[in-house]
C-alpha positions in Angstrom: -3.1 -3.5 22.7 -0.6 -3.0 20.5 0.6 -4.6 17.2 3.5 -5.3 15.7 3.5 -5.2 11.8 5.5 -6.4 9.9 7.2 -4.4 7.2 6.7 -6.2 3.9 8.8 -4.4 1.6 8.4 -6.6 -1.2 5.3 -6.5 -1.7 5.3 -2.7 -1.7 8.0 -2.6 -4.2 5.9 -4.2 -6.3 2.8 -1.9 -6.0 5.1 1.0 -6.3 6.2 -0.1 -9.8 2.5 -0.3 -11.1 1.8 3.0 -10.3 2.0 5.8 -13.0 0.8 3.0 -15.2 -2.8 3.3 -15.3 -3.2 0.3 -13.9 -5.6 -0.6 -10.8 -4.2 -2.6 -8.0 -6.3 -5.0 -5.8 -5.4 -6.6 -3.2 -6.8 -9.9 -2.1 -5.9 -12.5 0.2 -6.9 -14.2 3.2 -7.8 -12.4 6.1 -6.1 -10.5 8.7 -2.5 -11.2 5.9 -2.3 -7.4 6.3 -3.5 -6.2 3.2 -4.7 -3.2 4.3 -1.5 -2.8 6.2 0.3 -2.6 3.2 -2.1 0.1 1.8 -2.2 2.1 4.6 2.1 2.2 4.3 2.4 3.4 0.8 -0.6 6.0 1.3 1.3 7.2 4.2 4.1 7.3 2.3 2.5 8.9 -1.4 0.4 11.8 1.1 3.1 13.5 2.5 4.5 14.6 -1.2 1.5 16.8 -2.2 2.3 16.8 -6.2 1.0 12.7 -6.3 -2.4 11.8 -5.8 -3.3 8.4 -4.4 -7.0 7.7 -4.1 -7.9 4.6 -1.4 -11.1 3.2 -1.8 
């Protein structure tokens, strides 16, 4: 089956701007909100440029 998702851009903007911070971002929320949607987006993004390192976990 499947899926369409839904780009959320802002909330990715706002991730983005955390990073290089040392900060930690978690995500919560309710389930199936597409947190790990999001995630999965700006890793996708961040891997294909091999000079930053994103670590999921």
């Amino acid at each position: 089956m499947k899926q369409n998702l839904i780009e959320r851009q802002g909330y990715s903007d706002r991730i983005e701007r955390m990073f290089g911070k040392g900060m930690v971002v978690a995500l919560t929320g309710q389930r199936r909100v597409g947190k790990s949607c999001v995630m999965k987006r700006i890793y996708e993004k961040y891997s294909q440029d091999s000079s930053d390192l994103l670590t999921l976990t």
